[in-house]
N, C-alpha and C positions, 0 to 999 in steps of 0.2 A: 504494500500500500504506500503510497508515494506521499509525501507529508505535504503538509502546506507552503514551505519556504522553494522545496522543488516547483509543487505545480505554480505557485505567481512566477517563477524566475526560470520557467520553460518557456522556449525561444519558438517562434512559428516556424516550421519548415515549409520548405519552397518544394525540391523534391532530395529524392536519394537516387544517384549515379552510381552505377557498378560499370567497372573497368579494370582489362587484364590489361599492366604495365608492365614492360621489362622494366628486373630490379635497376637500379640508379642509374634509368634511362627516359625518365620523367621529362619531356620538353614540351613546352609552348604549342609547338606543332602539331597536328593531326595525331591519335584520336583525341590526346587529353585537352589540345586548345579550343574546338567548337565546343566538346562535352561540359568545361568549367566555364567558356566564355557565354554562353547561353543563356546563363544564371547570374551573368554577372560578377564572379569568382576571383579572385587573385591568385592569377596563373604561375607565377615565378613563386608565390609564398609555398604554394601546394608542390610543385616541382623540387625545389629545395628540402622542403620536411619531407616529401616523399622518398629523394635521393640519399637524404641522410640515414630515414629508418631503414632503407633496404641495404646500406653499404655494407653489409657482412654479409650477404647472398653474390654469389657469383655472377655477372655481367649477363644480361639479354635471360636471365630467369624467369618465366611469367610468376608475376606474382597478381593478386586479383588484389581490389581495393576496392569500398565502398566508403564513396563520399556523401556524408548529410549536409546538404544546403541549405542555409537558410533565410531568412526574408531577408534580416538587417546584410545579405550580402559575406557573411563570413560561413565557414565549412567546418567539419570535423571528418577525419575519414580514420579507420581502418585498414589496416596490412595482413591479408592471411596469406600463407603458406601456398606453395607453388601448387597443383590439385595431384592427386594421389597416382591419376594415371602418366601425368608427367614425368614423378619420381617412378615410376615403375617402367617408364621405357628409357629413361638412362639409368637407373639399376641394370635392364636387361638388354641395355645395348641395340634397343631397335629403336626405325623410325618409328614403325608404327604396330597395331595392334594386328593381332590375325583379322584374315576378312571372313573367317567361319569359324569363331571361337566353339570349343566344345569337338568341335571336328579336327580341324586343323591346328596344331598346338607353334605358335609364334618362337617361342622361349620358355625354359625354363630358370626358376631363381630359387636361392635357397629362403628358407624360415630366417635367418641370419639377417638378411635385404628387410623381408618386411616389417622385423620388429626392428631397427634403424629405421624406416619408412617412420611407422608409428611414432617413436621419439620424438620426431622430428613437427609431427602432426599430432602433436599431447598440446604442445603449445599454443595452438589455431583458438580462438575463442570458444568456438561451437565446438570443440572437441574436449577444454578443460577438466570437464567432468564428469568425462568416456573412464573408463580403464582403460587399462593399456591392451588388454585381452582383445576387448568389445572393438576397436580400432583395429588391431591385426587380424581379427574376423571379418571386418569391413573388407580392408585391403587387399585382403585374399578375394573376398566376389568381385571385386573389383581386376584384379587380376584373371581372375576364370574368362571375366567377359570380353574382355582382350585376347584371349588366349592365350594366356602366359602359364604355365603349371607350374605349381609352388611345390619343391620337393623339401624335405629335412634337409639334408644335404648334397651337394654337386655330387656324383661317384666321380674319381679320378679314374680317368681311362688309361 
């Protein structure tokens, strides 16, 4: 229940923008300049906090962000984690997923990938107050539907 000092001192929003940025590649330019110029938005303030939160992700990483607008013209946004089928096809090395998951198997990765995977996606907001288990069971269906097959371990040939 939200108290009294919150709701007088809750701001109108205008809308909510979701957009995949490469990490500290945030520029003025196409898609992020029509998206925040539309609303009015300050383009360099967002480009900069954005480049800064992402500077510990490696270069051209999708990362997603969802920016809240608001009337008075100022933003709040959000950094989550790069999406889970990303981290699983540079885990396993491909471009892309099977074109007949279930049939045709893409790759395989050990249990080892996916609970690093999960670590990494413990920290996502909307995952905070997952287990760790209940994520590496996600990430496994998520892997199947790709066609990736998750073994215990690589056998060495």
């Amino acid at each position: 229940m939200a108290t009294l000092k919150e709701i007088l001192t809750r701001r109108p929003v205008s809308a909510t923008i979701r957009l995949t940025v490469p990490a500290g590649g945030a520029r003025p330019a196409p898609p992020v300049g029509p998206a925040l110029g539309q609303y009015r938005l300050n383009l360099m303030a967002f480009c900069k906090d954005f480049n800064a939160r992402t500077q510990k992700y490696k270069p051209d990483t999708p990362m997603s962000v969802t920016i809240t607008a608001f009337k008075d013209n100022t933003f709040e946004f959000t950094v989550k984690s790069p999406s889970v089928s990303w981290y699983l096809k540079k885990a396993a090395g491909i471009e892309s997923g099977s074109s007949r998951p279930g049939h045709v198997i893409a790759s395989t990765l050990p249990l080892k990938h996916v609970y690093e995977i999960a670590k990494v996606k413990q920290s996502d907001p909307y995952c905070q107050y997952m287990s760790l288990e209940s994520i590496c069971k996600s990430i496994i269906g998520t892997a199947n539907t790709m066609g990736i097959k998750v073994v215990k371990d690589l056998e060495e040939d």
